[in-house]
N, C-alpha and C positions, 0 to 999 in steps of 0.2 A: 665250792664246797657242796657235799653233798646235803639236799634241802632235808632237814629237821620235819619230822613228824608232825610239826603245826603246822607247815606251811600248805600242806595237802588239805590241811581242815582251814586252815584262812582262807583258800579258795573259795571251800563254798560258802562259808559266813560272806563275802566279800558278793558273793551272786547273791543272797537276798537283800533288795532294795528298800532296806527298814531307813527308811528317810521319815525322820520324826513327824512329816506330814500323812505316812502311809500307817498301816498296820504292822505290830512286830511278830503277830504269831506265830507267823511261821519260821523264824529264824528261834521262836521260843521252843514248838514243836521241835526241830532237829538238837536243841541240848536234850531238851526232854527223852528224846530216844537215847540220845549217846547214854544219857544218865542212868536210865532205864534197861539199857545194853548191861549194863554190872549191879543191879539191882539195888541202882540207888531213887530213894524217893527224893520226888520236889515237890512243891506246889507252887499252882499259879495264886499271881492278886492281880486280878481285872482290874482295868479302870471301868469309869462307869457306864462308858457304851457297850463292854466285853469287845473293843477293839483292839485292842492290846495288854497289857501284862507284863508283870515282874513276875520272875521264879527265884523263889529261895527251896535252895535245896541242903542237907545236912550230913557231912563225909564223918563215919565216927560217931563215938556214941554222945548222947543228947543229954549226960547229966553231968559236965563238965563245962570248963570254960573254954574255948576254942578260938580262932582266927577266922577271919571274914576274908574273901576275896570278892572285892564290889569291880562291880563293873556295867558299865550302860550295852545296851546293844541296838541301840539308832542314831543314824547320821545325820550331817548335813547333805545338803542337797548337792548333787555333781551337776551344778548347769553351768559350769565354765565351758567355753567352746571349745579349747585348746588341751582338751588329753589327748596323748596319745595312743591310747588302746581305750577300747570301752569302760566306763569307772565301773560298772558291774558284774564284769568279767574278768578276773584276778589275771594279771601277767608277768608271767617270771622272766625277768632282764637283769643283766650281770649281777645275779647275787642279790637284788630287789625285790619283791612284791609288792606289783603296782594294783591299784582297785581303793573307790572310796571306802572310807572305814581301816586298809592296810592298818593303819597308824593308829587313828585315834577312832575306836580303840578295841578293833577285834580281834590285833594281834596278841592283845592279853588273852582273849579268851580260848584265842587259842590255843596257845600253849596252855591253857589251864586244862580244856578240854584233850589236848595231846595227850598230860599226864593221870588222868581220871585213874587208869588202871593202879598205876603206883601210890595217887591219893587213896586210894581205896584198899587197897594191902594194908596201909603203913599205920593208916587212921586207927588205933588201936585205943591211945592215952588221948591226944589230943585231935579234936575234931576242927573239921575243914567246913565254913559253910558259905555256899556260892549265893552270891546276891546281885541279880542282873537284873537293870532295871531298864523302865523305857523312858524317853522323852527326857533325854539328860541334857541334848542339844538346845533345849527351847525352854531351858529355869528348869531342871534339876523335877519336874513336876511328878515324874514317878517315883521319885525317889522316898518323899516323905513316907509314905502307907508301908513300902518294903522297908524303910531303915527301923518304923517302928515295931516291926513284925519280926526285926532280928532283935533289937534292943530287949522284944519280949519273949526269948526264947526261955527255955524253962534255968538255963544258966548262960549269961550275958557273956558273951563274948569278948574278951582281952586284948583283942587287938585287932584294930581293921586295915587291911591295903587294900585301896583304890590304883587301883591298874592306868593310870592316866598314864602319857608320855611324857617320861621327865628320864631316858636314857641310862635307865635303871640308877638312877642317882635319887637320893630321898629328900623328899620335898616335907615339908611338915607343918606350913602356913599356905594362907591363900589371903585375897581379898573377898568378903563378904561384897552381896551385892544386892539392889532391890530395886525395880523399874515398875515405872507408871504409865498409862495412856490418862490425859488429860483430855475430856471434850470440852466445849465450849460452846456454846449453843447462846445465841445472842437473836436479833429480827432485823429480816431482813428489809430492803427498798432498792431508787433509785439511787445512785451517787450523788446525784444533783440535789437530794433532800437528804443528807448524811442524819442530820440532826435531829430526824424522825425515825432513824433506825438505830442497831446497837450491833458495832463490826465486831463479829467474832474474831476476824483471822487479827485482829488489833489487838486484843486482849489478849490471846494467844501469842503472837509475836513479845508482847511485855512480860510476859510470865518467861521465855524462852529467854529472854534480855535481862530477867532477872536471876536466870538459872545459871547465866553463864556470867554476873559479875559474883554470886555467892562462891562458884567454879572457881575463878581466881583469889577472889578472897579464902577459901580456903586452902589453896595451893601456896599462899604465901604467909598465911599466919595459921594455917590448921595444924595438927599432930603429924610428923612424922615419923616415920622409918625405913630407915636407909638402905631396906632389903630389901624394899621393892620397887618396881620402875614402872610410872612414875612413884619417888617415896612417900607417897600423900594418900589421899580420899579424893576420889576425882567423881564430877559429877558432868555430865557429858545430854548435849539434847541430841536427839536421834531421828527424828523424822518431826517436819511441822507441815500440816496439809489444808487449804481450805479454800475457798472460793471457788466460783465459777465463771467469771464472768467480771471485766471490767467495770462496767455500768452499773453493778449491783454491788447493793452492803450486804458480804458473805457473814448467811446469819449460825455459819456451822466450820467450825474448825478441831481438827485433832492433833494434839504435841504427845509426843512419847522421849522419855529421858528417862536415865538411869544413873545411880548412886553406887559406885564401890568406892568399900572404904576399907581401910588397914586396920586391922585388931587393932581396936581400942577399947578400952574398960574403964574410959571418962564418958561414955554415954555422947559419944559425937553423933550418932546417926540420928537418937531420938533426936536433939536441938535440930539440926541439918533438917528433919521432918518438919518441924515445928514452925521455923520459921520459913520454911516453903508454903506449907500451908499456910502463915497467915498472911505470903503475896498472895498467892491463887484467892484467899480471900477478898482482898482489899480489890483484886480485878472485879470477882462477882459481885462486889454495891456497886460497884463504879457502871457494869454493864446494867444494872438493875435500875440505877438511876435514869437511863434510858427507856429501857424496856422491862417491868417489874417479871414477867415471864423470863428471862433469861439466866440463865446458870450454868455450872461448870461442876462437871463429875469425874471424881479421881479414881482409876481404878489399877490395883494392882494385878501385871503381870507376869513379876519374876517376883521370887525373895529365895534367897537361899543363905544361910550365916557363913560368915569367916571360918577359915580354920587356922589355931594358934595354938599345936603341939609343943609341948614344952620340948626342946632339942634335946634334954641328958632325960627325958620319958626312958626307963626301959625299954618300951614298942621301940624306940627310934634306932636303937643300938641294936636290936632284934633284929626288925627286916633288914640293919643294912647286914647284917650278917647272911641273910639269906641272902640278900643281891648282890653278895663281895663287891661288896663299895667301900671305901674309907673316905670318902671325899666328907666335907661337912654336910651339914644338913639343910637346904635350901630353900627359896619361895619359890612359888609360881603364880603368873601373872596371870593365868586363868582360874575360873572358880570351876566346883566341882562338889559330888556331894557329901565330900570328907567332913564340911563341916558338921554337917546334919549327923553322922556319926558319932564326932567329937560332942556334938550338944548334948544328944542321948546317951554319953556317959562312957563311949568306947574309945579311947586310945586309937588315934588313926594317922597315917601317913599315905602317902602319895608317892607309888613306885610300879610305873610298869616300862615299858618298852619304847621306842622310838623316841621320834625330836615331835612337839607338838608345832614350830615353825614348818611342817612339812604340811600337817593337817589343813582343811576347809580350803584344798585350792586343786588346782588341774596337777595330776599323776601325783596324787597321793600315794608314798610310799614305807614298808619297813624293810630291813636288810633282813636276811634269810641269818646272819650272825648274832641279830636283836632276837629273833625266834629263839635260837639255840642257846641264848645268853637266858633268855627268858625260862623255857624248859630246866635249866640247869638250875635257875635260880627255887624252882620248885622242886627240882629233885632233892635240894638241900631242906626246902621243907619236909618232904616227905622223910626224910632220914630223921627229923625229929620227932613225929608224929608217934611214936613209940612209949616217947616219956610225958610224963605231965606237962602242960605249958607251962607253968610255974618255973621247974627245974631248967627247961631251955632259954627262958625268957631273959636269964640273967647270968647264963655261963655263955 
């Protein structure tokens, strides 16, 4: 097929290397231009170094309700050994576009950026506003300050689509998630005189052996729901680090774990907190009784909320109209920052392009057919954009 007007502009989003550990600016500069090319405003929001940045920009006029198109613009890291072409150098093979990011998720912006001209005609009644964020890969962390910058626009917008990969089929739940680094910091010694020192990697391994029996216990008497896999609240340890040295009491340990859990509205996570924290407690007398210096400090570094669209929403029945889907309306086992949308009061779903089992591995790809399915799917918005969103929302 002949390649779709995105796929020339997914090339060069796909050549800057906005790996959530780097800078996004410059992949934020070239929207900026393209936006700029038809005389649309955005504005940045800095984080606090001026490292990087979200752009919300506004298609249409500003005293109306309007539709969001959210989307991240940084990846993960391509350090698998096994691509076959460069991941930062986009490659087109049968009807594919290989390059990290392809898929999750800057084929959405592409084709958002492909249709700019047509959003920009059409935008008359109802207004289009693009919300790109950074550091979506690493806890959603730019997302807060830009969701709240749309939430506060002079009329809140109606409806949000998060452009994730979900094979333009609509998603309308996620699992909520929230992770912790736990230090541990105990004194150290000899091994041979244990009982003069306080082993941190000890106390630490109990907390980790306490994380993963509260793990099963709630996998087999917590809250379910059968749409998601696993159908539970799963609580998972992720790295535990410490010691140096055989002959020493390691007086310095780090455990990192995290918490997703399935819409619930019985207040599962706060208890799940609660009673985490009063093990991690009962570990720090225990070490204190050894060494009254010793302690244990929780620090959060994810939180992001669930999202749990109600399925007969209007929003829901809207976008799939835009995505000519009939299928039902689904979960997805990855989180994303729909919720933060949904908490701030916008009506949000989850619908962009490709399979996310393609994503965060060697030859990351979307089909040149996902582009054009995609573009299409905006040109259907665009043909609404004439009437009130109110009037479209619900014929």
């Amino acid at each position: 097929m002949t390649p779709p007007a995105s796929a020339t502009i997914l090339k060069e989003l796909v050549g800057f290397a906005s790996v959530s550990a780097n800078s996004n600016l410059d992949i934020i500069a070239y929207v900026e231009e393209r936006l700029a090319s038809l005389g649309i405003a955005s504005r940045r929001l800095p984080d606090k170094m001026a490292k990087k940045a979200s752009l919300l920009a506004t298609i249409g006029p500003t005293d109306r309700a309007g539709i969001v198109l959210s989307a991240h613009t940084d990846v993960v890291p391509a350090s698998e050994p096994n691509w076959s072409s460069p991941p930062f150098e986009a490659s087109l093979r049968d009807g594919r576009l290989y390059g990290r990011g392809a898929c999750d998720m800057k084929g959405f912006i592409a084709a958002i950026l492909a249709q700019l001209p047509l959003l920009h005609r059409e935008a008359s009644e109802t207004p289009v506003h693009l919300a790109f964020s950074y550091d979506e890969e690493v806890g959603c962390r730019g997302a807060p300050d830009l969701v709240a910058e749309v939430a506060g626009l002079p009329v809140k917008p109606a409806v949000c689509i998060v452009g994730e990969p979900t094979s333009l089929q609509i998603a309308t739940a996620h699992k909520g998630k929230v992770a912790y680094r736990i230090t541990v910091t105990g004194r150290t010694g000899h091994s041979a005189l244990p009982h003069r020192a306080a082993n941190a990697v000890t106390a630490a391994a109990r907390i980790a052996a306490m994380l993963g029996d509260l793990a099963d216990e709630v996998a087999i008497s917590g809250p379910r729901d059968e749409s998601f896999d696993p159908p539970y609240t799963t609580i998972h340890v992720g790295s535990l680090h410490g010691g140096s040295a055989l002959n020493l009491v390691p007086d310095r340990a780090v455990l990192e774990y995290e918490i997703r859990n399935i819409p619930d509205r019985e207040g599962g996570i706060p208890v799940l907190c609660s009673r985490i924290e009063a093990g991690i407690a009962a570990e720090c007398q225990a070490l204190r009784r050894s060494a009254p210096e010793a302690d244990i400090l929780i620090e959060e570094i994810v939180a992001y909320p669930q999202l749990a669209t109600a399925a007969d929403h209007p929003a829901v029945a809207a976008v799939a109209r835009l995505a000519g889907t009939e299928a039902r309306p689904r979960t997805v086992s990855f989180g994303t920052e729909a919720g933060l949308y949904a908490e701030a009061g916008i009506p949000t779903v989850i619908c962009g392009p490709g399979d996310m089992t393609r994503a965060h591995k060697a030859d990351e790809w979307i089909g040149l057919d996902e582009l054009a399915a995609t573009e299409r799917m905006l040109e259907r918005l665009a043909g609404r954009l004439r009437q009130p969103l109110a009037t479209w929302m619900i014929s």
